[in-house]
C-alpha positions as CSV (number, residue, x, y, z in Angstrom):
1,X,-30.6,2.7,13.5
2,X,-28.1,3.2,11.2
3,X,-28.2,0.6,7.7
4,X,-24.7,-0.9,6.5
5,X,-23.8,-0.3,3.0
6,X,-21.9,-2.9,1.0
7,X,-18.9,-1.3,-0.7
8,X,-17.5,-3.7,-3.1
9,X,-13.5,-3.3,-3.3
10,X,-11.6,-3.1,-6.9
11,X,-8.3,-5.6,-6.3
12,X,-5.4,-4.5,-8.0
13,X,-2.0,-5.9,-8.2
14,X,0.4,-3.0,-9.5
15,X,2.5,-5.4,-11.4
16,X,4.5,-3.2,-12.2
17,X,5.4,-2.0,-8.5
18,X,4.9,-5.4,-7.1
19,X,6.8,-8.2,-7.9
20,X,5.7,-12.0,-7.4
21,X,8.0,-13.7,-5.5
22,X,8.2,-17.4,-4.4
23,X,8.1,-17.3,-0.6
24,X,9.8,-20.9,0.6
25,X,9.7,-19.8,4.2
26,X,7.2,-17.7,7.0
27,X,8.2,-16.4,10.1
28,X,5.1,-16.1,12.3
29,X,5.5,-13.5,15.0
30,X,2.8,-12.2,17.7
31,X,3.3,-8.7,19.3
32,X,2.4,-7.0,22.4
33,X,-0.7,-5.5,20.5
34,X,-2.2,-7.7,19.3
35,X,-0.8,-8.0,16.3
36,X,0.8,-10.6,14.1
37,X,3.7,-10.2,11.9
38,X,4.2,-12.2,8.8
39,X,7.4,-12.3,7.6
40,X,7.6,-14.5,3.8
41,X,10.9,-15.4,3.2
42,X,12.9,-16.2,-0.6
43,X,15.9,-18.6,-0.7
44,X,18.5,-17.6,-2.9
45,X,20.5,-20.4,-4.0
46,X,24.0,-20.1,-5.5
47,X,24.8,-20.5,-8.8
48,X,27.3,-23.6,-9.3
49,X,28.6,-24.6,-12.9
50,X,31.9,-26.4,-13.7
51,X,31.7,-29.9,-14.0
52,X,30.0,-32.6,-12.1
53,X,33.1,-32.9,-10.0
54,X,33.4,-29.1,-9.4
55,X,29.8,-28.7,-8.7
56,X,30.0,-31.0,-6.6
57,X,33.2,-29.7,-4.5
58,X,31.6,-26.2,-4.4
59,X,28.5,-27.2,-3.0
60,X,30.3,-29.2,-0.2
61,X,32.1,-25.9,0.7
62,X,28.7,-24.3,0.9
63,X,27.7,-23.6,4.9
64,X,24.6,-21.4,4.4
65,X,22.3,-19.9,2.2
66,X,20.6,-16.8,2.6
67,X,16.8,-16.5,3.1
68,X,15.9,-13.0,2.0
69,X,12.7,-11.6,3.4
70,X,10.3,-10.4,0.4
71,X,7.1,-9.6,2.6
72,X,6.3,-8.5,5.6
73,X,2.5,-7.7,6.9
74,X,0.9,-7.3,9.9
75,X,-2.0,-8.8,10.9
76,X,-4.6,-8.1,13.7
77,X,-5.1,-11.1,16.0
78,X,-8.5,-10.9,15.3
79,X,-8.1,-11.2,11.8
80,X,-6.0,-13.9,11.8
81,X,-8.9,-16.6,11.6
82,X,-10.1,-15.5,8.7
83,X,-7.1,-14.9,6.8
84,X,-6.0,-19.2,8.0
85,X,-9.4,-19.7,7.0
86,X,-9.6,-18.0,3.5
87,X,-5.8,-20.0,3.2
88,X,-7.7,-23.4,4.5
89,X,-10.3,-23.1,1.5
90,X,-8.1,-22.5,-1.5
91,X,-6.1,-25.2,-0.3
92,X,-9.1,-27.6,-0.5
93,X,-10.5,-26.0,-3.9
94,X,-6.3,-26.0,-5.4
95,X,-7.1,-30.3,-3.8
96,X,-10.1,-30.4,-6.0
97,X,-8.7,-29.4,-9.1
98,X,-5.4,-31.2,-8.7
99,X,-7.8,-34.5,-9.1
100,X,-9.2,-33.5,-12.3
101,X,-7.4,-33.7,-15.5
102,X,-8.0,-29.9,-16.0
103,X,-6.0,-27.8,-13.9
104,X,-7.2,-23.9,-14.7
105,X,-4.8,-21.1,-14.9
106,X,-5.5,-19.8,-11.9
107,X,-6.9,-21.9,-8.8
108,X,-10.7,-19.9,-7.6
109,X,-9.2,-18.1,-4.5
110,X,-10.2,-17.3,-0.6
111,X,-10.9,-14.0,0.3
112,X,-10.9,-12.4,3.8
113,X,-12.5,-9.8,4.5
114,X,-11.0,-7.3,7.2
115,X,-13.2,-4.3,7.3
116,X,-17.0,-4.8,8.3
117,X,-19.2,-3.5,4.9
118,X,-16.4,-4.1,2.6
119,X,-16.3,-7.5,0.4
């Protein structure tokens, strides 16, 4: 009988590699193999300036506006619990703190693990 060994896992975020980007939109796709793809989308808004009156005229002339995709990650099915619930719980803690007066920097997050022996 074999024992498991706990690895713990180091995050890093290579900053700068990695930019933060604020994802307005998700595309959820499932695959033939079992697979999800997440696709995390960016609106990019035009830039209007002029006056009231010509910000106003160029944003009725305005028919669309691009949603660039900033992420995309694939997700086994299987995983995909986890991962919903991991989002489910820092949703409820980000809840929690919103009531208080003192909102931390950063909201305690939920982690999913993906490989067995690895936290």
């Amino acid at each position: 009988m074999h024992e498991q060994q706990i690895i713990e896992i180091e995050w890093e975020v290579p900053s700068s590699h990695m930019p933060t980007h604020y994802a307005s939109h998700l595309v959820v796709q499932g695959t033939e193999q079992q697979t999800f793809v997440l696709s995390f989308y960016e609106l990019r808004y035009p830039v209007l300036v002029g006056t009231p009156d010509e910000v106003k005229s160029a944003a009725s002339r305005i028919r669309h506006v691009p949603a660039v995709c900033v992420a995309r990650v694939a997700v086994e099915a299987s995983e995909l619990p986890k991962m919903i619930q991991a989002l489910q719980e820092t949703w409820l803690k980000c809840q929690q703190w919103l009531k208080t007066s003192t909102m931390p920097a950063v909201v305690p997050t939920g982690v999913f693990p993906i490989m067995p022996g690895m936290r």
